[in-house]
C-alpha positions in Angstrom: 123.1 104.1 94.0 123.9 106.9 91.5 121.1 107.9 88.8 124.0 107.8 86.6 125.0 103.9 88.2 121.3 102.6 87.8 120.7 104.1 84.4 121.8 100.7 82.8 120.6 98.3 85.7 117.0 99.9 85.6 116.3 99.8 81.9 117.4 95.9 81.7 114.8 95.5 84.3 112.4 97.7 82.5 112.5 96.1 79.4 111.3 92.8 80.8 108.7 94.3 83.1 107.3 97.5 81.9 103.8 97.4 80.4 100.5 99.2 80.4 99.7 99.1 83.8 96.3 101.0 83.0 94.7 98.0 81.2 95.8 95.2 83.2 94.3 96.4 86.5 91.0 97.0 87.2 90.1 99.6 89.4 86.9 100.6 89.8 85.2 104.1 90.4 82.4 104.7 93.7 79.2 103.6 92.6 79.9 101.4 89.5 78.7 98.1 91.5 75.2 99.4 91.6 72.9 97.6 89.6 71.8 98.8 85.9 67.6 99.2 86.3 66.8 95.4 85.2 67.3 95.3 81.1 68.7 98.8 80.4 72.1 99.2 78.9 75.2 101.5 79.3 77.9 102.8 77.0 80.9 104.1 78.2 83.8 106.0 77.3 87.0 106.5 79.4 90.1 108.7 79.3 92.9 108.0 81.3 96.2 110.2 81.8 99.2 109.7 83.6 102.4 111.1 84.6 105.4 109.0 86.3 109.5 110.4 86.5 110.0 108.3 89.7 111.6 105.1 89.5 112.1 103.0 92.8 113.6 99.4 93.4 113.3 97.9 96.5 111.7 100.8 98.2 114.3 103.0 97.5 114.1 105.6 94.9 117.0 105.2 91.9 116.3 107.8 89.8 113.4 110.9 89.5 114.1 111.0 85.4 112.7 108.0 84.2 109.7 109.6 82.6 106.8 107.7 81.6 103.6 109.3 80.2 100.5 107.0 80.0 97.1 108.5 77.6 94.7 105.1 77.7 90.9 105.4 76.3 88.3 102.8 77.2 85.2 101.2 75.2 82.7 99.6 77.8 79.6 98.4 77.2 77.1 97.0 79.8 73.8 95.2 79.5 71.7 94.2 82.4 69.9 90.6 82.8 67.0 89.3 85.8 68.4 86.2 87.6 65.7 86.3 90.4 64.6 88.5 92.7 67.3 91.4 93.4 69.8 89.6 91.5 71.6 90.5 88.3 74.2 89.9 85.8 75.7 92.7 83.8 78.2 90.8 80.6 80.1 93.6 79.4 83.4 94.3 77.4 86.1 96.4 77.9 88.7 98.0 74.9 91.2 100.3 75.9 93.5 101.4 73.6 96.3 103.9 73.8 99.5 105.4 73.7 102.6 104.7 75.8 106.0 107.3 75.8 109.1 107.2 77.5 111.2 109.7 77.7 114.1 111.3 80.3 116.7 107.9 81.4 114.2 105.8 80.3 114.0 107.1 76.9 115.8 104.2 75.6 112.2 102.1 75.8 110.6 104.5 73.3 107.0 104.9 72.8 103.7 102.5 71.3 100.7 103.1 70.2 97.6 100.6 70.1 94.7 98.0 70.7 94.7 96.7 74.3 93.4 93.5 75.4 89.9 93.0 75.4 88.4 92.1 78.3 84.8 90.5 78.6 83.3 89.8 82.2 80.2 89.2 83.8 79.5 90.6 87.1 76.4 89.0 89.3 75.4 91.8 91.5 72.2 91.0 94.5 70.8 93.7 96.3 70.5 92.6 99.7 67.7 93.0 102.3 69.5 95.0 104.7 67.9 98.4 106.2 69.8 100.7 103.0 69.5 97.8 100.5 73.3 96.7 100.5 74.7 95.7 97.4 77.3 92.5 96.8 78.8 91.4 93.8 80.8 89.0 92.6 82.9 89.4 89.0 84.9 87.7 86.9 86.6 88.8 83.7 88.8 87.7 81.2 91.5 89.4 79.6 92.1 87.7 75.9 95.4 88.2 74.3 94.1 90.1 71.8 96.3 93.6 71.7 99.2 94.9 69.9 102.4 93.2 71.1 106.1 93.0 69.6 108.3 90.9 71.3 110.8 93.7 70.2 109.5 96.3 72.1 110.0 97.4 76.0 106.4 98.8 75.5 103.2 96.9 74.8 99.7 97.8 75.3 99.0 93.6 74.8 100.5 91.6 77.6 100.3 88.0 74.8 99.2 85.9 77.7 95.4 85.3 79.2 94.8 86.9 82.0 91.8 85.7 84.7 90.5 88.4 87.2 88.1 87.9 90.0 86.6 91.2 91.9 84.1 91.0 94.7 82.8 94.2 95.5 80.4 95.4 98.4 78.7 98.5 98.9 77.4 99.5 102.5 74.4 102.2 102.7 74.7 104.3 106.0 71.8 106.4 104.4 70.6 108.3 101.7 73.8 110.4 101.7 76.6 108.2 102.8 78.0 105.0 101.7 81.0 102.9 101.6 81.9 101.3 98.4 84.8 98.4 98.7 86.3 95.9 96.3 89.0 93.2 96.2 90.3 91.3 93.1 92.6 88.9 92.2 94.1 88.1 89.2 96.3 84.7 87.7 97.7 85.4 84.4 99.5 82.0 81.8 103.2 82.3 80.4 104.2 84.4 77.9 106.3 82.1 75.9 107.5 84.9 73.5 108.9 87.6 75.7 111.4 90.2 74.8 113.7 89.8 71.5 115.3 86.4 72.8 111.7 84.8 73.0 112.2 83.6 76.4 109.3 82.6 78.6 107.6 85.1 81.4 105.7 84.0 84.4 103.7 85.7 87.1 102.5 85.2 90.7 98.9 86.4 91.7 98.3 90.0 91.9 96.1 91.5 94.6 93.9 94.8 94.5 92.0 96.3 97.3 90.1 99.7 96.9 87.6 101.5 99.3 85.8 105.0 98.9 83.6 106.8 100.8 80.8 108.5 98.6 78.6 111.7 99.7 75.4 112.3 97.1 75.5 115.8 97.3 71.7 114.5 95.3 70.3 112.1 93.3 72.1 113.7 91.0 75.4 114.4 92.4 78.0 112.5 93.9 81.7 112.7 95.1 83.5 110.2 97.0 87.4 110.2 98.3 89.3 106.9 98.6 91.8 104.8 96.9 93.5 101.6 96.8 96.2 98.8 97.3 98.3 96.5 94.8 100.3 93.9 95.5 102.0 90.9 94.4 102.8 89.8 90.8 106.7 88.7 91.5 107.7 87.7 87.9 110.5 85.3 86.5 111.9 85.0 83.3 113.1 81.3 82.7 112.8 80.9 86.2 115.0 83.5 87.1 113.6 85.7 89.8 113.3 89.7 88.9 112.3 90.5 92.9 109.2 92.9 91.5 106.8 92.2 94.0 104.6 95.0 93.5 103.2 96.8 96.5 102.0 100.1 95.9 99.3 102.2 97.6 97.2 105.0 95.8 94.6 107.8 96.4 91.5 109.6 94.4 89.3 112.0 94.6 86.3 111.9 92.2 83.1 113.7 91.2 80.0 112.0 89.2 77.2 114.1 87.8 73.7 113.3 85.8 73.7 116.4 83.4 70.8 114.9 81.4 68.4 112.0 82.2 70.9 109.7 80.4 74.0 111.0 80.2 76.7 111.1 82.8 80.0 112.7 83.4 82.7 111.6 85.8 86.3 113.1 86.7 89.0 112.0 88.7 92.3 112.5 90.2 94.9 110.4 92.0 98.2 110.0 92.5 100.7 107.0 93.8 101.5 108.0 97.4 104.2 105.3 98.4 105.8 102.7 96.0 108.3 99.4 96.4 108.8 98.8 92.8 108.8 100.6 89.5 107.4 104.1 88.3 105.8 106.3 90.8 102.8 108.3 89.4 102.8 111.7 90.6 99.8 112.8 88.8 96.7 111.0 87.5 93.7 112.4 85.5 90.8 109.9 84.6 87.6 110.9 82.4 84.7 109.2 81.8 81.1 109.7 79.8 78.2 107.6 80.1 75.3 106.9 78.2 72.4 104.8 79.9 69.8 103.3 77.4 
C-alpha cells in the first residue's frame, strides 16, 4: 500500500484507537518491587518522552510520517505497611498528566493536553527465605476514569472506562551484584459507551505485559540494569465490529539508578520499540525519574 493510499484508511483507524499509551500501561523499572524499609514513604516524580513516525498494520509498515510525540509526567506516592513477618503492602497512587501531538500524515488528530487517570494500587510484596532473600509480589491497581476525555477528539489522555490491572513481579538474587528482576500483568478494562463523535460503544480484550531486566549494583549505591518487555493483546471492537488491533509489540531499555544523597534518588532511561504488529513504532524513548524516600 501507498503512504499516499493508507493516509485516509490509517487515520479512520487512528481516531478510534489512538490514546496515551504511556498511562495505560504499566511498566515497571529494575528494582522498584523491593520493599520500602517497613513504614517509610516515597515520593516520586516521573518524566516520560517519546518519539514515533512509524505506523504499521498487520505487521507491515504503511507509512514512516505519521508522527506522534508523547511528553507524560508522573505523581507517585508510596507508603509502606507490616503484614507479618517479611511481608508488606505498599497503597500508592499514580497521576500522570501530559501532553499528546500529532503531526506529519497524522496531523489531522491534532494535539491534547491534560489530567490522566488516576490510578491507586496496593502491591503485597514478601521477602522470601531463599539464600539472597528473593522477593515476590503480587499487585493490583485500579485505573479510575478520572482524566480529560472529549469524545470529539482522536487524542485523550483519559480512556472514560475503568480499567483493572494485576502485576506479579519476582526478583531473583544471584548475589550481592546480580539479579533478575521480572514481572507479568494483566489488564480487563469496561465499555466506553461514549466513544468518538457518534457516541458509539468501545470494548476491549485483555491486554498482556511481560518485562525482565537484569540489574548489576555497580554499589549500594549504584545500579544499571538492561532489559525490556512484551505487549500483547487488547483486540478492540466498536459496536461489535472488529478493528483487528491485536497489539503485539516487543521493547528494550537500558537504565541507570543512583543514591546522590541519603534520600534522594535519580533514575534515567532509554528504550526504544524494536519490532511492532500494530500502530506507532517508537524509535526513541527517554524516561526520568526523582525520588524522595521519607
Amino acid at each position: 500500500m501507498s503512504r499516499v493510499a493508507c493516509v485516509p484508511r490509517c487515520l479512520a483507524l487512528l481516531a478510534l484507537t489512538c490514546g496515551a499509551p504511556a498511562t495505560h500501561a504499566l511498566e515497571i523499572t529494575a528494582g522498584d518491587y523491593e520493599p520500602l524499609p517497613l513504614g517509610a514513604s516515597a515520593l516520586l516524580v516521573y518524566f516520560q518522552h517519546a518519539d514515533s513516525s512509524d505506523f504499521y498494520q498487520n505487521g507491515n509498515k504503511v507509512s514512516d510520517r505519521f508522527k506522534l510525540r508523547t511528553d507524560v509526567s508522573l505523581l507517585r506516592y508510596i507508603h509502606s505497611f507490616g503484614l507479618a513477618e517479611n511481608v508488606v503492602v505498599e497503597p500508592q497512587f499514580i497521576l500522570p498528566y501530559g501532553h499528546l501531538h500529532a503531526s506529519g500524515d497524522a496531523s489531522a488528530l491534532g494535539q491534547t493536553t491534560g489530567v490522566g487517570d488516576l490510578i491507586v494500587g496496593a502491591p503485597v510484596k514478601w521477602t522470601l527465605n531463599t539464600a539472597n532473600k528473593d522477593i515476590f509480589s503480587l499487585a493490583p491497581y485500579l485505573y479510575l476514569p478520572t482524566g480529560s476525555y472529549d469524545r470529539d477528539d482522536a487524542l485523550n489522555l483519559g480512556e472514560n472506562r475503568w480499567r483493572v490491572l494485576l502485576q506479579a513481579a519476582y526478583i531473583h538474587h544471584f548475589n550481592a551484584q546480580w539479579s533478575l528482576d521480572t514481572a507479568a500483568d494483566v489488564s480487563w478494562v469496561s465499555r466506553n459507551h461514549d466513544y468518538t463523535s457518534a457516541g458509539v460503544t468501545l470494548k476491549q480484550q485483555a491486554r498482556y505485559e511481560y518485562q525482565a531486566y537484569a540489574r548489576y549494583n555497580l554499589s549500594p549505591i549504584t545500579h544499571f540494569a538492561v532489559g525490556g518487555g512484551r505487549v500483547e493483546g487488547g483486540r478492540s471492537a466498536v459496536d461489535n465490529v472488529s478493528l483487528d488491533d491485536r497489539a503485539d509489540t516487543t521493547y528494550v531499555r537500558l537504565m541507570a539508578t543512583h543514591m546522590f544523597a541519603p534520600s534522594w534518588q535519580a533514575q534515567v532511561e532509554v528504550g526504544r520499540d524494536v519490532e511492532v504488529e500494530q500502530g506507532f513504532k517508537e524509535k526513541a524513548r527517554l524516561n526520568l525519574r526523582l525520588a524522595k524516600l521519607f
